[in-house]
Each structure stands twice: as structure tokens, then as C-alpha cells.
C-alpha positions in Angstrom: 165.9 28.5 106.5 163.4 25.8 104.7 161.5 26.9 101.5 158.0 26.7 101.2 155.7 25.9 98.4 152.3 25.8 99.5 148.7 26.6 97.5 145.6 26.8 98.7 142.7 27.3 96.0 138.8 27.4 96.8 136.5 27.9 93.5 133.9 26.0 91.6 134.6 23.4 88.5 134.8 25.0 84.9 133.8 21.3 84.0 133.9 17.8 84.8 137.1 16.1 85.4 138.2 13.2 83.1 140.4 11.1 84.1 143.6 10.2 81.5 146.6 8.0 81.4 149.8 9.4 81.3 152.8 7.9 79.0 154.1 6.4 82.0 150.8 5.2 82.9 149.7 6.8 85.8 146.0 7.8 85.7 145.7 11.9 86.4 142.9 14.4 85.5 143.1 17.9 85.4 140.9 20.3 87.5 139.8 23.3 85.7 139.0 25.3 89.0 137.6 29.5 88.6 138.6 31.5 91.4 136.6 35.1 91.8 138.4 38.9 92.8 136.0 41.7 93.4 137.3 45.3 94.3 136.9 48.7 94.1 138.5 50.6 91.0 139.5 54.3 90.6 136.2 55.3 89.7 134.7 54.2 92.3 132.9 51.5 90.5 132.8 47.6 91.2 134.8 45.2 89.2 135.2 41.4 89.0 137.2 39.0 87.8 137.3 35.5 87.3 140.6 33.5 87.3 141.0 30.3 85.8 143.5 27.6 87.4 144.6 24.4 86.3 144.8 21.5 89.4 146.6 18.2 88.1 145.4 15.3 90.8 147.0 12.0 90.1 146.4 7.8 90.7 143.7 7.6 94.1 142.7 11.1 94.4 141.9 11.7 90.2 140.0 8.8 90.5 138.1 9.7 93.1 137.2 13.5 91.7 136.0 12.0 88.7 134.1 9.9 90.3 132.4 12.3 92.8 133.1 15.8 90.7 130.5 17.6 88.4 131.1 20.9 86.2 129.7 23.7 88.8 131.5 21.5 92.1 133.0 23.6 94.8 136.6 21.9 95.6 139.2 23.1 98.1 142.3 22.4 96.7 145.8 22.1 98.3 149.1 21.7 96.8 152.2 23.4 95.1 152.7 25.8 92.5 155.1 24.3 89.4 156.2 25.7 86.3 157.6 24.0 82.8 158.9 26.3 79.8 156.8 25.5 76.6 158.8 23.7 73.8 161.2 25.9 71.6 159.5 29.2 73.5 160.3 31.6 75.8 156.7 31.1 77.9 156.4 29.5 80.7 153.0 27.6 81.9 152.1 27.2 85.5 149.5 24.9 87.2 148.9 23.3 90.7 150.1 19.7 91.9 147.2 18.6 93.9 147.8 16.7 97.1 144.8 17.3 98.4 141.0 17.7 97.0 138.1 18.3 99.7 134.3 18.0 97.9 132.9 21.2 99.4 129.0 20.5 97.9 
């Protein structure tokens, strides 16, 4: 059986995207992208939560979202979950590749 490694993410901007240069010098930018939860605790009482996630887009498409992106945006993101281990730590970081970025307003 194939694997599958596959993220879907719908939330607004944190902030504007910059674009950057990487050492190998491919242009990138990173997405900062909040997500929102809402549910129903033990109480019986409403809660929310906002999670924050962290998109990487590279050449083309990073271009293109800092060209057309704003703090506040609502972007649709698509790509797959990776994870690197933090120098000389036992923490690991997470973020999203980004294949794909649709401009929702």
C-alpha cells in the first residue's frame, strides 16, 4: 500500500509574506497562516482557539503570494506535512511544503 502525505489548510494571513533567497538561491517565503477550533468544554461553556501554521511556498508560487498576499488574506493551502530536528536538541519543528496556494479574497 502507497503512503500518503497530504495537507489541506484554510485560514487568514498572520502577515504579509516576504519573499527571501535561500543559500542555494531559490527565492521562498513563508506563510504565516491561523487556523480557528471552537467547541464545547466540560462546563458547558464555549472555547476557541487559534492555531498558528507555518506554509513555505517556493520560486513561481512565493513570488506570486507576495505579490498578491496582504496580512488578514484568506489562502487555501495544499501540501505536505515535514519535520527537521532542531540543532543539538531533542525538538523537532514541523511546517507545511506548499504546492499549492489559492487567493480566497
Amino acid at each position: 500500500m502507497k503512503s500518503l502525505n497530504r495537507v489541506f489548510l484554510m485560514g487568514y494571513l498572520g502577515q504579509s509574506p516576504e519573499l527571501q533567497i535561500s543559500k542555494s538561491g531559490k527565492p521562498y517565503s513563508r506563510l504565516s497562516v491561523a487556523t480557528h477550533r471552537t467547541w464545547i468544554n466540560k462546563e458547558d461553556e464555549k472555547e476557541d482557539k487559534t492555531d498558528w501554521h507555518s506554509v513555505f511556498v517556493w520560486g513561481p508560487l512565493a513570488e506570486r503570494c507576495c505579490n498578491n498576499l496582504r496580512k488578514g488574506a484568506l489562502v487555501c493551502n495544499e501540501g505536505s506535512l515535514t519535520y527537521w530536528q532542531v540543532a543539538a536538541q531533542e525538538n523537532y519543528k514541523n511546517a507545511i511544503q506548499g504546492h499549492e496556494v489559492r487567493f480566497l479574497n
